[in-house]
N, CA, C and O atoms as a GROMACS GRO file, in nm:
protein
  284
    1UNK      N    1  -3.139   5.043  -3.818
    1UNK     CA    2  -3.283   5.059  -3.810
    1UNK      C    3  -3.314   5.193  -3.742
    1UNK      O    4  -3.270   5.235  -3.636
    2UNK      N    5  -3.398   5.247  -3.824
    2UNK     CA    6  -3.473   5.391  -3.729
    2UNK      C    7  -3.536   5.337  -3.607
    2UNK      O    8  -3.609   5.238  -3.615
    3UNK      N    9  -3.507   5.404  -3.479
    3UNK     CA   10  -3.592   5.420  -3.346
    3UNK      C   11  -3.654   5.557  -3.389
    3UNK      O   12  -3.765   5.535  -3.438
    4UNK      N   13  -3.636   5.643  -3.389
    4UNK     CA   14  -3.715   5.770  -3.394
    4UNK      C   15  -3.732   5.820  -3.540
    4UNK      O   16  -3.635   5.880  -3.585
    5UNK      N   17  -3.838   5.805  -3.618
    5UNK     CA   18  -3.866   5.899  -3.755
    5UNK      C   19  -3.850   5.949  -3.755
    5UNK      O   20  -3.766   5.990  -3.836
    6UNK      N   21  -3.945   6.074  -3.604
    6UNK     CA   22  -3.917   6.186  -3.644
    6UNK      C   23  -3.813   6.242  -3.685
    6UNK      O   24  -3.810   6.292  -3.798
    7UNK      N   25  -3.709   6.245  -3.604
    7UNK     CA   26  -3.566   6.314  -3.623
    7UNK      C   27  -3.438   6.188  -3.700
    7UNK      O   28  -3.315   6.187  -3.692
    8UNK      N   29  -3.513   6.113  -3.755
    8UNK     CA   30  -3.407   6.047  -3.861
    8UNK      C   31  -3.326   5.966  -3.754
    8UNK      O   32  -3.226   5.925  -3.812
    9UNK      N   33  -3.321   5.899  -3.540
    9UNK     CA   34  -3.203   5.830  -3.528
    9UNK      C   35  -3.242   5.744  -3.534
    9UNK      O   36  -3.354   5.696  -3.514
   10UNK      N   37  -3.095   5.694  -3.579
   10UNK     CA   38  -3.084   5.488  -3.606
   10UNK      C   39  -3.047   5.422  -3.452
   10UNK      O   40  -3.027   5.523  -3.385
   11UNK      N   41  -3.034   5.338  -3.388
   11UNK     CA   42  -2.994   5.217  -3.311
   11UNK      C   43  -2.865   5.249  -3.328
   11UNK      O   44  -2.808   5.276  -3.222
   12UNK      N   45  -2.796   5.255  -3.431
   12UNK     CA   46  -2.658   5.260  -3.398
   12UNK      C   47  -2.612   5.384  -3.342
   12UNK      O   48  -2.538   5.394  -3.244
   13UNK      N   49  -2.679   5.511  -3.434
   13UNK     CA   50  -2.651   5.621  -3.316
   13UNK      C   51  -2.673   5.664  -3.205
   13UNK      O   52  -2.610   5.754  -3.149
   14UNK      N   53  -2.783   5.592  -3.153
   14UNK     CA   54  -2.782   5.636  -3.011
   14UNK      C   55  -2.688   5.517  -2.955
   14UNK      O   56  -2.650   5.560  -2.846
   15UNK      N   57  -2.643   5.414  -2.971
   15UNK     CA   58  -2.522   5.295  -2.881
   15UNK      C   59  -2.393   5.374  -2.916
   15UNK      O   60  -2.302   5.373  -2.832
   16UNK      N   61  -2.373   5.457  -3.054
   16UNK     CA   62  -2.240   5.540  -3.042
   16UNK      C   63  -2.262   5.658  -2.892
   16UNK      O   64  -2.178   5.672  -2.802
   17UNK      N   65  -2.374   5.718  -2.899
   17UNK     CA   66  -2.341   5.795  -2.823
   17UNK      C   67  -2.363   5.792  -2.676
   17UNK      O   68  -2.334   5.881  -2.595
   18UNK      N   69  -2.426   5.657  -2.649
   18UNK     CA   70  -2.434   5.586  -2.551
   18UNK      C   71  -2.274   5.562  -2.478
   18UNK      O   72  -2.236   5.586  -2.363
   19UNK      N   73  -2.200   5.504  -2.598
   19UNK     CA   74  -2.079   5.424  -2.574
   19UNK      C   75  -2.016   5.559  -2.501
   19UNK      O   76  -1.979   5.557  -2.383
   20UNK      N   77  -2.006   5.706  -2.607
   20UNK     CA   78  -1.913   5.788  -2.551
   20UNK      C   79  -1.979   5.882  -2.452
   20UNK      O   80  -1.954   6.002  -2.445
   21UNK      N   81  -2.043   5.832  -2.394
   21UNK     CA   82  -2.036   5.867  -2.268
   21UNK      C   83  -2.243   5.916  -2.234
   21UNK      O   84  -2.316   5.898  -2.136
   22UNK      N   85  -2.258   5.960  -2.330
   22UNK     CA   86  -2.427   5.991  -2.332
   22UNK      C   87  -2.506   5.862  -2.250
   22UNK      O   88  -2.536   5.752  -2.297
   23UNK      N   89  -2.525   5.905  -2.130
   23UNK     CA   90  -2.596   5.740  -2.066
   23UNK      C   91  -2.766   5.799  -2.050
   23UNK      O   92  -2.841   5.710  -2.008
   24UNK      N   93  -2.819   5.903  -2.070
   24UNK     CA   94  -2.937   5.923  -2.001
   24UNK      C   95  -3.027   5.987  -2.095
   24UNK      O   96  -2.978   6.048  -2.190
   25UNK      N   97  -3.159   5.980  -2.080
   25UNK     CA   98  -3.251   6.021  -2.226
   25UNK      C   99  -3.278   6.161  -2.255
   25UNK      O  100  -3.337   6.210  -2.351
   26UNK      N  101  -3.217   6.221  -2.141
   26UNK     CA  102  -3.214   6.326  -2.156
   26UNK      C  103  -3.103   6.416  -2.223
   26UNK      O  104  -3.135   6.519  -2.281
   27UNK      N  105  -2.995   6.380  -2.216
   27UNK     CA  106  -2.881   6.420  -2.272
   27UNK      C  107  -2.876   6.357  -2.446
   27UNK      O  108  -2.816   6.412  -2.538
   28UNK      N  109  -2.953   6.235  -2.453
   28UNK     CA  110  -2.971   6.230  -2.607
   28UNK      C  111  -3.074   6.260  -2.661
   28UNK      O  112  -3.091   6.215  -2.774
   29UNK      N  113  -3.170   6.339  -2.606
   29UNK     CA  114  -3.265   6.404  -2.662
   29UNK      C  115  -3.212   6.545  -2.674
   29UNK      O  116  -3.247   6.620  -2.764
   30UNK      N  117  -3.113   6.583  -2.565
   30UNK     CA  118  -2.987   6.722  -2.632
   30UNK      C  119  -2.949   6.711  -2.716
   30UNK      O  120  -2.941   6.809  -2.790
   31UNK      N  121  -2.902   6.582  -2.759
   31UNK     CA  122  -2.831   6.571  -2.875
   31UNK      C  123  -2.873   6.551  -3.008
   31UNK      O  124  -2.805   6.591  -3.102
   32UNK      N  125  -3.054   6.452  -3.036
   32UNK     CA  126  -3.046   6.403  -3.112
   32UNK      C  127  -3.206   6.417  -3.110
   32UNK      O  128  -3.266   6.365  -3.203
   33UNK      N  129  -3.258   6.465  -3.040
   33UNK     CA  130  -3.421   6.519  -3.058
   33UNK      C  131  -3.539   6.377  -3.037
   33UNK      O  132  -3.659   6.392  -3.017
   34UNK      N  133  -3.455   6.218  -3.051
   34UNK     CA  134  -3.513   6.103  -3.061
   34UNK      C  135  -3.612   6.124  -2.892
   34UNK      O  136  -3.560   6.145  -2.782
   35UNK      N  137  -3.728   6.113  -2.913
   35UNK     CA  138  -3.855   6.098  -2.779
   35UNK      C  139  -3.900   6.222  -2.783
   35UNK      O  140  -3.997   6.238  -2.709
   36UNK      N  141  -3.862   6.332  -2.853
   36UNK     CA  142  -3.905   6.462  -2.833
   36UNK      C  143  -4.050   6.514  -2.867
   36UNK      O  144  -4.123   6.592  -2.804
   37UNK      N  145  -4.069   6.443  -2.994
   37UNK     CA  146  -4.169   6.489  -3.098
   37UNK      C  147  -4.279   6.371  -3.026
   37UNK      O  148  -4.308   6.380  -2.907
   38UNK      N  149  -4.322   6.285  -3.095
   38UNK     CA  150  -4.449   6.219  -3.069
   38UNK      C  151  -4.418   6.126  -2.959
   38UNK      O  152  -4.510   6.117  -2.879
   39UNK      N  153  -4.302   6.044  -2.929
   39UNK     CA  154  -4.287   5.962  -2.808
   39UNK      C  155  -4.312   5.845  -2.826
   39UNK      O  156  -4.312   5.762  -2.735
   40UNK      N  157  -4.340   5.819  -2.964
   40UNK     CA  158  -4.376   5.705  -2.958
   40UNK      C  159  -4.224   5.571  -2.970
   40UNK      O  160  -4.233   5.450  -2.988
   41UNK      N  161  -4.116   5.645  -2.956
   41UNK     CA  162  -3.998   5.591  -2.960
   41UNK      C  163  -3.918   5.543  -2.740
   41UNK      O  164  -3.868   5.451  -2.676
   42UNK      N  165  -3.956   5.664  -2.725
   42UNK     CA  166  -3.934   5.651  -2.569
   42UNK      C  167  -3.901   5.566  -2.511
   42UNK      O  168  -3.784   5.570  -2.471
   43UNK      N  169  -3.988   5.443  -2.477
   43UNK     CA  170  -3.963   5.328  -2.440
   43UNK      C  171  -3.853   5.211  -2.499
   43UNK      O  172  -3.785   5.126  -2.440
   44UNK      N  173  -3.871   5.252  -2.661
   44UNK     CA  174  -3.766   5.152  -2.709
   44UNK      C  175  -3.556   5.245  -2.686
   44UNK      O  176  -3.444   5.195  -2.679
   45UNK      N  177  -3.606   5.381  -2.683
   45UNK     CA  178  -3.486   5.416  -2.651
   45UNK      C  179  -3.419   5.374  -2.508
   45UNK      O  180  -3.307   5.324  -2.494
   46UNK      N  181  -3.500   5.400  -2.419
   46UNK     CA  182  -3.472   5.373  -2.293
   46UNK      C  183  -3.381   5.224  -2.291
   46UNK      O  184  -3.265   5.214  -2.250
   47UNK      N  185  -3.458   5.124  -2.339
   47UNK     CA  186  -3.447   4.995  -2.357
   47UNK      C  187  -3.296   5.003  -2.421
   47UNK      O  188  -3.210   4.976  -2.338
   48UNK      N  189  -3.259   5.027  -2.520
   48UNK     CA  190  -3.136   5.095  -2.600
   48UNK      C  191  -3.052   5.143  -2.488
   48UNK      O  192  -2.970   5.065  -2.439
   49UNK      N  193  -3.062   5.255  -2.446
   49UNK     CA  194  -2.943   5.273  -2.333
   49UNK      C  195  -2.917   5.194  -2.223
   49UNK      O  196  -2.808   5.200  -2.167
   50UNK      N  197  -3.039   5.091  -2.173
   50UNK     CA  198  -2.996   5.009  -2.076
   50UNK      C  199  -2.938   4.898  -2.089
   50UNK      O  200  -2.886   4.831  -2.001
   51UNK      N  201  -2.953   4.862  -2.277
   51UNK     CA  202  -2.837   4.674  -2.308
   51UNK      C  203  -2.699   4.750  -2.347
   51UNK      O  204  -2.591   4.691  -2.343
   52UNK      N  205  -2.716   4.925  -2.395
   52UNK     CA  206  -2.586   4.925  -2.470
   52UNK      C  207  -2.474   4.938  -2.326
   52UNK      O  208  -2.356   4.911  -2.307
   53UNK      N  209  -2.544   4.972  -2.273
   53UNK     CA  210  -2.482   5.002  -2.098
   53UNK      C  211  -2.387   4.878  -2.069
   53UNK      O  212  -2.266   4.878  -2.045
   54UNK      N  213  -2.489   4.760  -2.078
   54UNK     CA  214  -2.490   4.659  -2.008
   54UNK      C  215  -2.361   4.565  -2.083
   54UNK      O  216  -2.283   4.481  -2.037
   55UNK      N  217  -2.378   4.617  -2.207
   55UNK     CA  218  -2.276   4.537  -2.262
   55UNK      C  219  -2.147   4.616  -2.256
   55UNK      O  220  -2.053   4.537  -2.253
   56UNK      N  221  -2.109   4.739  -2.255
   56UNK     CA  222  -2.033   4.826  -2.248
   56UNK      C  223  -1.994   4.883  -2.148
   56UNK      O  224  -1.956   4.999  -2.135
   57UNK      N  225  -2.011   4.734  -2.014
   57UNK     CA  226  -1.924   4.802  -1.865
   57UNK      C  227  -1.776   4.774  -1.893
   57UNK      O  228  -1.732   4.698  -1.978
   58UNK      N  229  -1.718   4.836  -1.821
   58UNK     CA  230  -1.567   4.821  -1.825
   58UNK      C  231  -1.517   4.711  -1.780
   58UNK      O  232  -1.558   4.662  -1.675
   59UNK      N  233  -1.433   4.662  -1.844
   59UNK     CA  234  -1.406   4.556  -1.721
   59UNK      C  235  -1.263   4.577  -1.652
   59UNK      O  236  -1.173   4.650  -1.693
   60UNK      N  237  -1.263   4.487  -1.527
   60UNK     CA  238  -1.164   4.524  -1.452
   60UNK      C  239  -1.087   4.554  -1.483
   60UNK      O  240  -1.086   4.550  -1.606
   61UNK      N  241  -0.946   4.614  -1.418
   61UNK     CA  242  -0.829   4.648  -1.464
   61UNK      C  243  -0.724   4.556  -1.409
   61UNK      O  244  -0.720   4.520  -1.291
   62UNK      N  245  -0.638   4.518  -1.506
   62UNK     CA  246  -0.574   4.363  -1.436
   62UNK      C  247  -0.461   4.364  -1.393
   62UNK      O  248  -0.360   4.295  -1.406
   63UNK      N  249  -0.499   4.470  -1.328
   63UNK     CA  250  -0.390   4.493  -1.185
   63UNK      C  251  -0.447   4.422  -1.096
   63UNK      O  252  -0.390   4.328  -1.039
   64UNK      N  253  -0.613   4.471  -1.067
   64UNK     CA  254  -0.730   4.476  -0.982
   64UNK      C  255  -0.764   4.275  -0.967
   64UNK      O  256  -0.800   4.222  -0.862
   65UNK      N  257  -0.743   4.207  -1.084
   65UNK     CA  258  -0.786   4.093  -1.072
   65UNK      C  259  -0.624   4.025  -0.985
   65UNK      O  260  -0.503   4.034  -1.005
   66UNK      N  261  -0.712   3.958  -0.887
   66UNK     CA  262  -0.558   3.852  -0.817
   66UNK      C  263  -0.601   3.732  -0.821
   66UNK      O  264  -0.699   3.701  -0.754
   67UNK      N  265  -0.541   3.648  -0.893
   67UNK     CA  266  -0.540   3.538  -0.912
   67UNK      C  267  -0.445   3.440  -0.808
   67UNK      O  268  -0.332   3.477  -0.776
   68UNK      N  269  -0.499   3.321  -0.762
   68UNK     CA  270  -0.426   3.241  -0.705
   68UNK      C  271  -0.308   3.190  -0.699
   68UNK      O  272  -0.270   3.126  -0.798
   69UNK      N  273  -0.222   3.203  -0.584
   69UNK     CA  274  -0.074   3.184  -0.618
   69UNK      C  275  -0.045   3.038  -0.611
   69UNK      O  276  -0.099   2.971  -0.523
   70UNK      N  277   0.022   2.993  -0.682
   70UNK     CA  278   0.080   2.857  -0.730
   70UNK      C  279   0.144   2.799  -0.690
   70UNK      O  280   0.251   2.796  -0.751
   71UNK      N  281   0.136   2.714  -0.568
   71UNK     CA  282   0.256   2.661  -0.500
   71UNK      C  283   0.366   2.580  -0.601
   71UNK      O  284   0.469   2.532  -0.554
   0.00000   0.00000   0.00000
């Protein structure tokens, strides 16, 4: 689905570039012009970088997890 007309981005491209590393609206408006022109996208982008975030934390490293030792 288009978030921004103006400049043609979809939902999926801004969560790709979310994923690799683009977290802030400013750096994908470097990239991709989406909030630039009329704004009327802004809010739903924002919204966009904060679930793709949310779903795309790292998770521990399972060294890091200690689990209970077993008598």
């Amino acid at each position: 689905m288009y978030v921004c007309v103006c400049n043609a981005v979809t939902e999926s491209t801004i969560r790709e570039l979310v994923t690799d590393g683009c977290t802030t609206l400013g750096e994908l408006q470097a990239r991709t012009g989406c909030a630039d022109c009329c704004g009327t996208c802004h809010d739903h982008v924002l919204e966009l970088i904060d679930r793709t975030l949310e779903h795309s934390a790292p998770l521990p490293h399972p060294a890091a997890i200690r689990l209970p030792l077993v008598a």
